[in-house]
Rosetta silent file (secondary structure, phi, psi, omega in degrees, C-alpha in Angstrom):
SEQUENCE: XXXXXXXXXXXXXXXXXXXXXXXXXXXXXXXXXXXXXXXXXXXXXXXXXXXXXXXXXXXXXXXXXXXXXXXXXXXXXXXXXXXXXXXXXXXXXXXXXXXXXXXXXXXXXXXXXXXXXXXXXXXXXXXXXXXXXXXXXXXXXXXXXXXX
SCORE:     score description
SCORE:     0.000 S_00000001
   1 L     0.000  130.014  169.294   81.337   28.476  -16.995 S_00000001
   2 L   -47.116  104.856  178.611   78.989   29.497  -19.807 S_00000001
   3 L  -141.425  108.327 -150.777   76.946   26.182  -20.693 S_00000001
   4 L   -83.722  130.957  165.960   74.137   27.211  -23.011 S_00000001
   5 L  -102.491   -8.485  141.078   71.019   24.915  -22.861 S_00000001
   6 E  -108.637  154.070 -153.235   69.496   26.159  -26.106 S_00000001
   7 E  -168.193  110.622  160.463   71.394   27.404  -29.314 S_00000001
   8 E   -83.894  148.368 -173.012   69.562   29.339  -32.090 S_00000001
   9 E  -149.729   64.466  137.689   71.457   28.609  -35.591 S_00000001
  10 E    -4.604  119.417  175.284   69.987   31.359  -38.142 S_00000001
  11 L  -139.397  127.360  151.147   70.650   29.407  -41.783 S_00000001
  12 L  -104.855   24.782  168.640   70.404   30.965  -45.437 S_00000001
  13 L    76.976   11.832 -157.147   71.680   27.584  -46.376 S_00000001
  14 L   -96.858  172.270 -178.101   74.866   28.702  -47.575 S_00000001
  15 L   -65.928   -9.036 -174.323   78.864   27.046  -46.894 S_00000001
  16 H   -87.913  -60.426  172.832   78.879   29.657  -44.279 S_00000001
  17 H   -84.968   22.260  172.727   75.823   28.204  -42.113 S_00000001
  18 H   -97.143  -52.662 -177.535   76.605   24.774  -42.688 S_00000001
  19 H   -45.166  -43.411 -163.319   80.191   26.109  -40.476 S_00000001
  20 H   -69.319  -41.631 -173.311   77.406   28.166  -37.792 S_00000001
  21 H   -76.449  -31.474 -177.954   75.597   24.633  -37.386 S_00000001
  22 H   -69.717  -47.820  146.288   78.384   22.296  -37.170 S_00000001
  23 H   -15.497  -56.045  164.592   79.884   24.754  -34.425 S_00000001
  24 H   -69.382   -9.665 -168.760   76.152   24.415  -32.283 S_00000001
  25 H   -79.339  -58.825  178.061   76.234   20.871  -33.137 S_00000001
  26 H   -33.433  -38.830 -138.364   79.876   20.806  -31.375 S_00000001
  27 H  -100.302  -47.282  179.030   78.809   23.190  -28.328 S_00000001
  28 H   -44.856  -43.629  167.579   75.164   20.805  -28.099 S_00000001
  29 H   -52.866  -40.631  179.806   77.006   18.109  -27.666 S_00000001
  30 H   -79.301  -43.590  157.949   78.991   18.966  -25.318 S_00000001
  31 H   -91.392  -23.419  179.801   76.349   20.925  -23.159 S_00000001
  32 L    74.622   40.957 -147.100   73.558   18.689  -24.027 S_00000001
  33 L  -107.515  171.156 -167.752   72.101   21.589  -25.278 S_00000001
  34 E  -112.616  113.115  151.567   68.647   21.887  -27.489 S_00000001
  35 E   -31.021  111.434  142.260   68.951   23.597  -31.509 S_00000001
  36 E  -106.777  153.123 -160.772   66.700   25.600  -33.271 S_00000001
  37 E  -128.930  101.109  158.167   67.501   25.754  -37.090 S_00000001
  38 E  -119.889  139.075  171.985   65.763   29.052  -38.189 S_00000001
  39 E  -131.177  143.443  153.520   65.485   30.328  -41.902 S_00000001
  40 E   -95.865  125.819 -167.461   63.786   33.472  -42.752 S_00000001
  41 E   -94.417  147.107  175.592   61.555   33.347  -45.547 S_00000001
  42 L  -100.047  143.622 -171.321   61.021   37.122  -47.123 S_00000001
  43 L   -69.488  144.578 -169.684   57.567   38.423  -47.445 S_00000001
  44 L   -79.034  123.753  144.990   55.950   38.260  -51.021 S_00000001
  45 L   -89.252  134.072 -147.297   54.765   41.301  -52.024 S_00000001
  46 L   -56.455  -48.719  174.993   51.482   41.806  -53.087 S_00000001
  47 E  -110.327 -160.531 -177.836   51.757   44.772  -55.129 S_00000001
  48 E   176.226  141.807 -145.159   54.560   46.658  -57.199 S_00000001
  49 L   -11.042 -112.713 -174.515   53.975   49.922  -59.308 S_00000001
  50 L   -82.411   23.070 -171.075   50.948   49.116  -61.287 S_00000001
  51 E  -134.491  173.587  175.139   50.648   45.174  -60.650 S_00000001
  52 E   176.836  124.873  167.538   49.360   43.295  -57.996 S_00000001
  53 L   -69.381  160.205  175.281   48.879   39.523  -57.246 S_00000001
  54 L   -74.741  113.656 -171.392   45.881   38.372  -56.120 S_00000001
  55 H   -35.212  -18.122 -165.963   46.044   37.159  -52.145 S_00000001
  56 H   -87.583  -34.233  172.027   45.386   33.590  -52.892 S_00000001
  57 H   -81.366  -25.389  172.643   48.718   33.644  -55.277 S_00000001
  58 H   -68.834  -30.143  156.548   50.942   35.473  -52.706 S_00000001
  59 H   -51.154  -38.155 -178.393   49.555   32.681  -50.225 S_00000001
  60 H   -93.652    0.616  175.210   50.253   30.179  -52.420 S_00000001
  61 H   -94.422  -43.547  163.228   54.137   31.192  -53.453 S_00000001
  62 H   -59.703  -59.372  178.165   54.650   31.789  -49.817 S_00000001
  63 H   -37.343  -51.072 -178.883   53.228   28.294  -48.609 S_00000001
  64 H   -60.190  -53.136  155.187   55.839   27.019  -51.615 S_00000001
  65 H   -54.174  -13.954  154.099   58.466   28.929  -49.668 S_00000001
  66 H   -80.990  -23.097 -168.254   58.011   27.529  -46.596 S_00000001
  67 H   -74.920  -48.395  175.815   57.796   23.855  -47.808 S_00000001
  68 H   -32.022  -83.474  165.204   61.152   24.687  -49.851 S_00000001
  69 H   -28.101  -95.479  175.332   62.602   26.249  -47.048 S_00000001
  70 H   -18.947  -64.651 -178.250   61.789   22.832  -44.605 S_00000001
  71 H   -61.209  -69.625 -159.229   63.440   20.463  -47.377 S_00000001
  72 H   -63.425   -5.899 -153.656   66.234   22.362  -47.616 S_00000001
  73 H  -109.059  -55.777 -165.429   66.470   22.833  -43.838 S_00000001
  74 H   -62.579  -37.389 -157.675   66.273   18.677  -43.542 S_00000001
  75 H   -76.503  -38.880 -162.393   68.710   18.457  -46.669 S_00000001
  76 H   -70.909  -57.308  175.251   71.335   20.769  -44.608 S_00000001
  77 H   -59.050   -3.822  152.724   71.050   18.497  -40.971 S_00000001
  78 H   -79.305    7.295  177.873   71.543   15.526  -43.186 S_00000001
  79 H   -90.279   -8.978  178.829   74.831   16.732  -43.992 S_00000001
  80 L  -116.355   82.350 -145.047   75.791   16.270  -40.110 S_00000001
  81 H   -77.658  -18.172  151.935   75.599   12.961  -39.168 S_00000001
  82 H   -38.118  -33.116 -176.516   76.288   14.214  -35.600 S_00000001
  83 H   -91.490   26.034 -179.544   72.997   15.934  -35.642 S_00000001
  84 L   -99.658  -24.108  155.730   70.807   13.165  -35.190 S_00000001
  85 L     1.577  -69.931  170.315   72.401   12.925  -31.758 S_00000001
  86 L   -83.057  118.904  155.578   70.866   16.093  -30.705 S_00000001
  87 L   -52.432   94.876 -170.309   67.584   17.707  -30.565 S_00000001
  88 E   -81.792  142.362  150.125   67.040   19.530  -33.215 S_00000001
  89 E  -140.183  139.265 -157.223   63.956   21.740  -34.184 S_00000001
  90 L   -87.864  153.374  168.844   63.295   23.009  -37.856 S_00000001
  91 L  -162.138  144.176 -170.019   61.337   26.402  -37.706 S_00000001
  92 E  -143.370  140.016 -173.998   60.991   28.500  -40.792 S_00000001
  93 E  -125.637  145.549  170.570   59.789   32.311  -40.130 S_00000001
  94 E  -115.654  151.980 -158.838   58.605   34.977  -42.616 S_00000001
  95 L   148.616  175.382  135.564   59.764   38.467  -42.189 S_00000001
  96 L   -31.043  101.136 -170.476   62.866   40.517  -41.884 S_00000001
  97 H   -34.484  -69.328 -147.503   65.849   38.251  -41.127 S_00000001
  98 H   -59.812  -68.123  177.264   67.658   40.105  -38.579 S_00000001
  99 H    -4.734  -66.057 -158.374   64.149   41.264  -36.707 S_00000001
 100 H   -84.878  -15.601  148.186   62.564   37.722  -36.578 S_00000001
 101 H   -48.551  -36.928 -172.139   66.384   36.189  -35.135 S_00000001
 102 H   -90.191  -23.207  165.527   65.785   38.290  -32.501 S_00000001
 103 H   -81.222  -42.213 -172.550   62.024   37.634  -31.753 S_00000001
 104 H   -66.792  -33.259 -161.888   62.856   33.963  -31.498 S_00000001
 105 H   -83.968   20.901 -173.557   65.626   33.705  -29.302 S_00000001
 106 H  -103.290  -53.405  176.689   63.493   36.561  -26.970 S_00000001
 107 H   -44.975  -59.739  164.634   60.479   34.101  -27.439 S_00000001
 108 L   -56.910  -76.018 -170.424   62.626   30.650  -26.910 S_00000001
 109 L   101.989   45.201 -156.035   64.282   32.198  -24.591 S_00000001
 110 L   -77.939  159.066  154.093   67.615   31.017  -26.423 S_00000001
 111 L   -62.930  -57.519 -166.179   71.121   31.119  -24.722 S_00000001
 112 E  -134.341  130.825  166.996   73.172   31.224  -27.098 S_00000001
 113 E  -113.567  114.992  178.866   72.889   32.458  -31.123 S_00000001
 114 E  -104.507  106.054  163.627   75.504   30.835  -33.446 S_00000001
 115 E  -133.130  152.147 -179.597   75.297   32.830  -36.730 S_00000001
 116 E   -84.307  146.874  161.135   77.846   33.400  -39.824 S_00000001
 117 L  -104.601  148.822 -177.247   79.076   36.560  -41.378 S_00000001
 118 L   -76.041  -47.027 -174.574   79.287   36.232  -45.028 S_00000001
 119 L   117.153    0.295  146.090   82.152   38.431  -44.812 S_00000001
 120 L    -1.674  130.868  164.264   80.879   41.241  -46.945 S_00000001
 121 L  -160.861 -177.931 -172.049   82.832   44.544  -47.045 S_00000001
 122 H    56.237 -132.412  166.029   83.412   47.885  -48.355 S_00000001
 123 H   -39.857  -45.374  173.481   80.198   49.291  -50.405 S_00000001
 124 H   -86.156   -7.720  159.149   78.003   46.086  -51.158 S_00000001
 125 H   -60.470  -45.232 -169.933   78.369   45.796  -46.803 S_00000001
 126 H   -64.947  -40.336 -159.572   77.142   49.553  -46.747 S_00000001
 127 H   -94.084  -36.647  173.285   74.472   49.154  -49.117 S_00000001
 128 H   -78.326  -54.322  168.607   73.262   45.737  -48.284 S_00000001
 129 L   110.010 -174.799 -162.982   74.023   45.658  -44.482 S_00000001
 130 L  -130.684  131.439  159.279   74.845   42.771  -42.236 S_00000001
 131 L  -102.660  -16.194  172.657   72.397   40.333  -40.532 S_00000001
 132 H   -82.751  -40.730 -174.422   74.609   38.692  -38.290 S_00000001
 133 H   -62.091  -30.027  173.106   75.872   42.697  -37.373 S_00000001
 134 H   -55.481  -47.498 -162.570   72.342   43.647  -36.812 S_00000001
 135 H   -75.248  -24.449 -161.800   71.623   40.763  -34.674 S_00000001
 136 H   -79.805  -47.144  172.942   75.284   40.818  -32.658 S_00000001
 137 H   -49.530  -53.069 -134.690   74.306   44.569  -31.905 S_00000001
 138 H  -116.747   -8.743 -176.366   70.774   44.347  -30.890 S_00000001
 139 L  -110.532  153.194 -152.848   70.651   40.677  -29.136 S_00000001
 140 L   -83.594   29.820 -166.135   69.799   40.086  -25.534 S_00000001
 141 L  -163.499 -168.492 -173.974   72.192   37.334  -25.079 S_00000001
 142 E   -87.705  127.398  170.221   75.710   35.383  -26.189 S_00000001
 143 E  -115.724  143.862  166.069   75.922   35.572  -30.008 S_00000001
 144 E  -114.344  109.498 -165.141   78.895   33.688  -31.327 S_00000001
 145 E  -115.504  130.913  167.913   79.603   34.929  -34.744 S_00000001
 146 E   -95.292  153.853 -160.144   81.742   33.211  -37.161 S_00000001
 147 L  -106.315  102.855 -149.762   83.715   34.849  -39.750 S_00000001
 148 L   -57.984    0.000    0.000   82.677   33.938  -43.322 S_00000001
């Protein structure tokens, strides 16, 4: 029997990944298993046509997206009263979503990835794309995807 000792749980903070985390919260219990709560923060960019921030302000709107990104990460596991149970660990990454799910769980060396589909379809799916479909394709392990 599959009994995952780590569980990556990918969050944009939405009604969809509050469902991916209560699901690892379930399987952690149950397995005794260890959480990582990753959000990807997207990289600021410096320039655009004819503008450009200075590095010290793209440093400092990124640090404010990381702190942001933490509180809101704390604000979502206080919504589970189940997760103080568990070990949890908060990790906030900057980058490409789908990309930097998949360098953590190769890095952690996660079991199991619990992530949501928004449920997206027809055109805005085509044009925008899927990060849980990127990651279900492309990851070296069990992804358990829930269906937005």
């Amino acid at each position: 029997m599959f009994s995952p000792k780590s569980i990556l749980v990918p969050t944009d903070f939405s009604k969809f990944s509050d469902k991916a985390l209560q699901q690892a919260i379930d399987i952690a219990k149950q397995f005794k298993s260890k959480i990582y709560l990753l959000h990807i923060v997207g990289i600021v960019i410096q320039c655009a046509v004819d503008y450009c921030l200075d590095l010290q302000t793209v440093n400092e709107v990124e640090k404010k997206s990381i702190d942001s990104a933490k509180k809101m990460a704390e604000e979502q596991l206080a919504k589970f009263p189940d997760s103080k149970l568990i070990d949890i660990s908060i990790d906030i990454r900057k980058g490409t979503p789908y990309e930097e799910i998949l360098k953590d769980q190769q890095e952690k060396k996660v079991d199991l990835i619990v992530i949501a589909s928004h449920g997206k379809t027809g055109v805005r799916h085509y044009l925008i794309g899927s990060v849980a479909e990127k990651v279900v394709q492309n990851a070296k392990g069990q992804v358990l995807l829930l269906r937005g």
